[in-house]
DSSP file (Angstrom, degrees, kcal/mol; ACC not computed):
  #  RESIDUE AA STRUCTURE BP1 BP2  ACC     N-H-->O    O-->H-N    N-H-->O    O-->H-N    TCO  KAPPA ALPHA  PHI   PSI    X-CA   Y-CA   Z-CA
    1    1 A X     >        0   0    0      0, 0.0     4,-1.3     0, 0.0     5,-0.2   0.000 360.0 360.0 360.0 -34.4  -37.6  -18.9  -46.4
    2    2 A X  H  >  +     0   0    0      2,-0.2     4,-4.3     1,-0.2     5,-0.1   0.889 360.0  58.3 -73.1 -38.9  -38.2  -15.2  -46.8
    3    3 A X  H  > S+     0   0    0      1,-0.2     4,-1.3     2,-0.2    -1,-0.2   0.765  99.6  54.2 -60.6 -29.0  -41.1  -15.4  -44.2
    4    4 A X  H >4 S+     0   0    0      2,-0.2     3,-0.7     3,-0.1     4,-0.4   0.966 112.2  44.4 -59.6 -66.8  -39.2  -16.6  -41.9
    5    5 A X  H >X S+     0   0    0     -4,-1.3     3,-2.8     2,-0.3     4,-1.6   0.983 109.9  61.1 -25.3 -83.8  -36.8  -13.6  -42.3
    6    6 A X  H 3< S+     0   0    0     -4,-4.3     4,-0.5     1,-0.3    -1,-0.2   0.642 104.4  36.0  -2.6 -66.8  -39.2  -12.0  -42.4
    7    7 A X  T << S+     0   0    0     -4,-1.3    -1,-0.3    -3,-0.7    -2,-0.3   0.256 117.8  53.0 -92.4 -11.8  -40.7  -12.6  -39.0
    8    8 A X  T <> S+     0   0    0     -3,-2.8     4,-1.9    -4,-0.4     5,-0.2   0.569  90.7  78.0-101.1   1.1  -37.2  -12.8  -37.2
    9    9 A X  H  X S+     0   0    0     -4,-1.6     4,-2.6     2,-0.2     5,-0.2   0.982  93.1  42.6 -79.8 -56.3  -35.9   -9.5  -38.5
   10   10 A X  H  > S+     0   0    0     -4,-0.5     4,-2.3     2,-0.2     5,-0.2   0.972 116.2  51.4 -64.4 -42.5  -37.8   -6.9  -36.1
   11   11 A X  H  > S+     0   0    0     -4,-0.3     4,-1.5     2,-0.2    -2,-0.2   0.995 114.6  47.0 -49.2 -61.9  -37.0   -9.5  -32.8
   12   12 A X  H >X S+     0   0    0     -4,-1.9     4,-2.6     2,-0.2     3,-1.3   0.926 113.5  51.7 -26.3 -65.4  -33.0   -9.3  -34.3
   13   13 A X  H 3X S+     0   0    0     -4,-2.6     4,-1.3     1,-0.3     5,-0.2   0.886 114.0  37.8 -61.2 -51.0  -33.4   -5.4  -34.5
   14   14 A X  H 3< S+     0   0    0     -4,-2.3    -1,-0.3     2,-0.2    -2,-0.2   0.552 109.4  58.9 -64.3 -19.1  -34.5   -4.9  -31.3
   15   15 A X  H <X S+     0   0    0     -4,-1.5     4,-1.9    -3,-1.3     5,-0.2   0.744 114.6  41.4 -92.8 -31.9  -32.2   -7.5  -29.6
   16   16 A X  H  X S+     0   0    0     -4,-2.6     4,-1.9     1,-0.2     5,-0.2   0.973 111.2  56.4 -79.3 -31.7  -29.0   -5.3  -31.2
   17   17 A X  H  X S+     0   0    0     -4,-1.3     4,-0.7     1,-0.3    -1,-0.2   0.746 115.1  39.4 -67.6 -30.1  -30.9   -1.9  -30.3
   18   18 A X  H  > S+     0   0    0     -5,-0.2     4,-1.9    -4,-0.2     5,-0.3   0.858 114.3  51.8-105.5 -23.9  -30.9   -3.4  -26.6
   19   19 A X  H  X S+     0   0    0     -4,-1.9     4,-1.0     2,-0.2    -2,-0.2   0.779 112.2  47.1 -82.7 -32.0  -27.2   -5.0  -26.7
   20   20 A X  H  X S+     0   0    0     -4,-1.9     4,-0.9    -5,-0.2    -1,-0.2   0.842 112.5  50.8 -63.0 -41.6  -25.7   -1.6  -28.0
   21   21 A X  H >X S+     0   0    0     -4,-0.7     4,-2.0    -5,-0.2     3,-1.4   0.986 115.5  42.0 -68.1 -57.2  -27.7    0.3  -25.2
   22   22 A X  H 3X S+     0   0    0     -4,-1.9     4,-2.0     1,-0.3    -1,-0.2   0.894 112.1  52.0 -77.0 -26.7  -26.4   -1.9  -22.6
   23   23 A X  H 3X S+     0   0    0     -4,-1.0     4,-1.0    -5,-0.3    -1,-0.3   0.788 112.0  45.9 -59.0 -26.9  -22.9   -2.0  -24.0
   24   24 A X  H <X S+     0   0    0     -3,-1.4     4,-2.5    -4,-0.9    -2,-0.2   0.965 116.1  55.4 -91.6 -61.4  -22.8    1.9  -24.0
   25   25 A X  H  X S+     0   0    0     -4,-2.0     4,-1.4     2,-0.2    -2,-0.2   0.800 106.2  46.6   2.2 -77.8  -24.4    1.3  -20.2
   26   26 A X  H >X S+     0   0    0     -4,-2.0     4,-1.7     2,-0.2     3,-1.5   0.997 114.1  44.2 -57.6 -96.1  -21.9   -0.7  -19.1
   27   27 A X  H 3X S+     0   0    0     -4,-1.0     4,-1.4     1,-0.3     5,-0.3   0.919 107.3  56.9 -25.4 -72.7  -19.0    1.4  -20.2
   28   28 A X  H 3X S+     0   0    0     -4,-2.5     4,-3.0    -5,-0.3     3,-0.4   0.830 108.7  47.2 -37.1 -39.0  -20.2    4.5  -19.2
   29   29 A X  H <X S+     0   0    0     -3,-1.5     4,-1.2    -4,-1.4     2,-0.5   0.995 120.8  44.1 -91.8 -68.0  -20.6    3.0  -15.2
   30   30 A X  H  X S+     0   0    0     -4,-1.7     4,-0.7     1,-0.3    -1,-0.3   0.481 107.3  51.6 -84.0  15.1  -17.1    1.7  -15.8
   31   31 A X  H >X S+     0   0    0     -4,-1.4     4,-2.1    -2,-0.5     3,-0.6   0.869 115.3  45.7 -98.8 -80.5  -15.9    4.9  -17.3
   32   32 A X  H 3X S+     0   0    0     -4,-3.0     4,-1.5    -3,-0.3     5,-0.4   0.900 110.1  60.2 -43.6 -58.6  -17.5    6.9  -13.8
   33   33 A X  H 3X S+     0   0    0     -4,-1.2     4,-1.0     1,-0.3    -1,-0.2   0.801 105.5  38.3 -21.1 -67.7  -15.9    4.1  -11.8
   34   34 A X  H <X S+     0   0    0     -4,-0.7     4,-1.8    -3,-0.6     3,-0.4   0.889 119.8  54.8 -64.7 -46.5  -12.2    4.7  -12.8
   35   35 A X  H >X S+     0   0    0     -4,-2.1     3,-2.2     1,-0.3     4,-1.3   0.915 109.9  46.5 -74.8 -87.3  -13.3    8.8  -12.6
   36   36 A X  H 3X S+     0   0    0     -4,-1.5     4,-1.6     1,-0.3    -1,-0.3   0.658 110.0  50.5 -26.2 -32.6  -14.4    8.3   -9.3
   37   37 A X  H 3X S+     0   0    0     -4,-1.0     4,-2.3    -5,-0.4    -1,-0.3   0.914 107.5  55.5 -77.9 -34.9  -11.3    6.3   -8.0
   38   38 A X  H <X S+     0   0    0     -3,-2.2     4,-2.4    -4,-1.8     5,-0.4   0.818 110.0  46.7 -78.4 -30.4   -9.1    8.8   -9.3
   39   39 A X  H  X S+     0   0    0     -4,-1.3     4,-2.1    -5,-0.3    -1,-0.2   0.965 104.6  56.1 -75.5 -35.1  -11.0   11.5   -7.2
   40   40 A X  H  X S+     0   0    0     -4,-1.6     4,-1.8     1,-0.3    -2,-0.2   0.851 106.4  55.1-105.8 -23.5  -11.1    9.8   -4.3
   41   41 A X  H  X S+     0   0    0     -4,-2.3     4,-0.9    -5,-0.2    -1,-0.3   0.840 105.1  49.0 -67.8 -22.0   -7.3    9.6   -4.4
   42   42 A X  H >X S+     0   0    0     -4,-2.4     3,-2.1     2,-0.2     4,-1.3   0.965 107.5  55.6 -79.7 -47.7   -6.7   12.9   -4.8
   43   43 A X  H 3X S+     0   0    0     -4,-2.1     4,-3.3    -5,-0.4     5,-0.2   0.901 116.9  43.9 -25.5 -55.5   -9.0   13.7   -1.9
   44   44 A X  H 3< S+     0   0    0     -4,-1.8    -1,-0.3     1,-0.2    -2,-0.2   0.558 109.7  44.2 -77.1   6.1   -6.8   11.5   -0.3
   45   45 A X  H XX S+     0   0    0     -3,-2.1     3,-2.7    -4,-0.9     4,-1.9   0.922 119.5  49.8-106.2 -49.6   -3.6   12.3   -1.2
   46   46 A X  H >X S+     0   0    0     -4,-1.3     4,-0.7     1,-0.4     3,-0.6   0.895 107.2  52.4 -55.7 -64.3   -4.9   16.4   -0.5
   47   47 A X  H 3X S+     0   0    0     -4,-3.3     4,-1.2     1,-0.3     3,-0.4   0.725 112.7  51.4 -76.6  -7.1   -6.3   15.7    3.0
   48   48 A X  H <> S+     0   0    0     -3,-2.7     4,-1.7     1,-0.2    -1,-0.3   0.851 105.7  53.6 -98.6 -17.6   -2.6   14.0    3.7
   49   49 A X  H << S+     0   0    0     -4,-1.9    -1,-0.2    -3,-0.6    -2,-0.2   0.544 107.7  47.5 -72.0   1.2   -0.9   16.6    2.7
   50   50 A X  H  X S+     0   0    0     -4,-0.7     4,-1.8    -3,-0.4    -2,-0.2   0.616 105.8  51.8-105.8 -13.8   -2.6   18.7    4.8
   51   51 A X  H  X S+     0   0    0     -4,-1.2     4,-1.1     2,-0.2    -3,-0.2   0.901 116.7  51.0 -69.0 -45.3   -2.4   16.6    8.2
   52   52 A X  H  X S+     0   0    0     -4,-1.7     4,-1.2     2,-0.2     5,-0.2   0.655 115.8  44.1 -69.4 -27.9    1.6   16.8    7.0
   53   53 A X  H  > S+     0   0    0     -5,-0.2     4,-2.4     2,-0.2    -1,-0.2   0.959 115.7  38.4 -59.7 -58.4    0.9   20.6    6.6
   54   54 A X  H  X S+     0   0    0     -4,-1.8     4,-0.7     2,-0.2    -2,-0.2   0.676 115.0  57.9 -87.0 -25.3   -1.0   21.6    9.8
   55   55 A X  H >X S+     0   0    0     -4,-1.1     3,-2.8     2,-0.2     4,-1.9   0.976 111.7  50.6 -79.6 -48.8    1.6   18.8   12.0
   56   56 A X  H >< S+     0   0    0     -4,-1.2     3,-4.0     1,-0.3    -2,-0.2   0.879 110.9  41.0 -30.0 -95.0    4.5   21.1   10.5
   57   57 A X  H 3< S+     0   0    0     -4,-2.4    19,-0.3     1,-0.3    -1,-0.3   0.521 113.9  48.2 -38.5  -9.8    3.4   24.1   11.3
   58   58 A X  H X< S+     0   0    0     -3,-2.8     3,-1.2    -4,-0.7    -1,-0.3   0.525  95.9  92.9-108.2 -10.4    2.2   23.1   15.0
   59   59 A X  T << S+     0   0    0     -3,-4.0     3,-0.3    -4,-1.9    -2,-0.1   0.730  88.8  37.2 -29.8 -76.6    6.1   21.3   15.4
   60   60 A X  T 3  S+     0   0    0      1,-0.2    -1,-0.3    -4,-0.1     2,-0.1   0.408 109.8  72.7 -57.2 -40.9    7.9   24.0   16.8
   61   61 A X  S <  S-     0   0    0     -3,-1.2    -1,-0.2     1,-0.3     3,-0.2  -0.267  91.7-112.9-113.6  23.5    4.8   25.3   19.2
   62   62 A X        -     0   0    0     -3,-0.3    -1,-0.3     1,-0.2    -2,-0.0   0.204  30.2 -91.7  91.1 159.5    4.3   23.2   21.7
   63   63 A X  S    S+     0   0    0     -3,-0.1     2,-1.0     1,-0.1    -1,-0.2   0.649  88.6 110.5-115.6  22.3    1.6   21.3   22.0
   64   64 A X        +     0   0    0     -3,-0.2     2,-0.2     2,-0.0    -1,-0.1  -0.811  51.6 164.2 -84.5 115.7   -0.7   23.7   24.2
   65   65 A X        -     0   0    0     -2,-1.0     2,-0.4    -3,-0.0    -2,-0.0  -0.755  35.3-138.9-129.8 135.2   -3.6   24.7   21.4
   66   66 A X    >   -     0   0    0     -2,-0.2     3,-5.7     0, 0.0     2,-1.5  -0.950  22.3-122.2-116.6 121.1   -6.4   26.1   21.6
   67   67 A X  T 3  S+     0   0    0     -2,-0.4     3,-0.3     1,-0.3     4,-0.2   0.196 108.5  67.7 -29.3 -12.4   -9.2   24.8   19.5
   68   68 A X  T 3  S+     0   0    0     -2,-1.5    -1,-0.3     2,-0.2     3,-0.2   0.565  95.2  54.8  56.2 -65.0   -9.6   28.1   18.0
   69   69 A X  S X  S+     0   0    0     -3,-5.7     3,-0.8     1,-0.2    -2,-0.2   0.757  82.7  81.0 -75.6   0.4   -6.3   28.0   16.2
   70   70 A X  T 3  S+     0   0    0     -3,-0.3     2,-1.0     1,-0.3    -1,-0.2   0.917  93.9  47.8 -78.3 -52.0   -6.8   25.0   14.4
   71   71 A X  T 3  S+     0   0    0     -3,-0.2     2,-0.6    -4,-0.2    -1,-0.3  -0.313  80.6 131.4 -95.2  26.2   -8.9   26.9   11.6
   72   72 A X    <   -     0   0    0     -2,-1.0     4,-0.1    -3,-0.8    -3,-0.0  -0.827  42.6-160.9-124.5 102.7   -6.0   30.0   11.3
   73   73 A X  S    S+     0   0    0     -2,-0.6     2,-0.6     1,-0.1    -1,-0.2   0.952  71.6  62.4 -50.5 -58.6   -5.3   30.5    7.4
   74   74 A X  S    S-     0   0    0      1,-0.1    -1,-0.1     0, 0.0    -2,-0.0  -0.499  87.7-122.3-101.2 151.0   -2.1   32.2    7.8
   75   75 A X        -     0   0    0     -2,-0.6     2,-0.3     1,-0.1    -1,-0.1  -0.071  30.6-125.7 -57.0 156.6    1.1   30.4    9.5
   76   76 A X              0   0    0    -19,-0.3    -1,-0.1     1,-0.1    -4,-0.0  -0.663 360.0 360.0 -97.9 170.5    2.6   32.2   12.6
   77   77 A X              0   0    0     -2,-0.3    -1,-0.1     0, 0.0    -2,-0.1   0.324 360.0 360.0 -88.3 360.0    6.0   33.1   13.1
């Protein structure tokens, strides 16, 4: 019986040495996942506050623009 053991014990060790790796694997890509979804809503939630930004600020002005102002850091008066 102890040969037996014997002879299944390194296949065992190795099968848990690869089921721990992939399990740590595995988490980690769903760990990035959730990090990544969470970025790519604040990207979106930033770039809509800034379409909400730049349509404020152009309200008042008409809408004759010149490509030129679109890139103007501070607001006008």
């Amino acid at each position: 019986m102890g040969e037996y053991i014997a002879v299944l014990l390194p296949s065992i060790g190795v099968g848990l040495i690869f089921w721990f790796t992939m399990r740590a694997l595995f988490r980690a890509d769903r760990g990035e996942r959730r990090a990544q979804e969470a970025v790519n809503r604040d990207q979106a939630d930033a770039e809509k506050w800034y379409q909400d930004l730049k349509a404020r600020q152009s309200g008042g002005r008409g809408s004759a623009r010149s490509g030129s102002d679109e890139h103007q850091d501070a607001p006008r008066s």
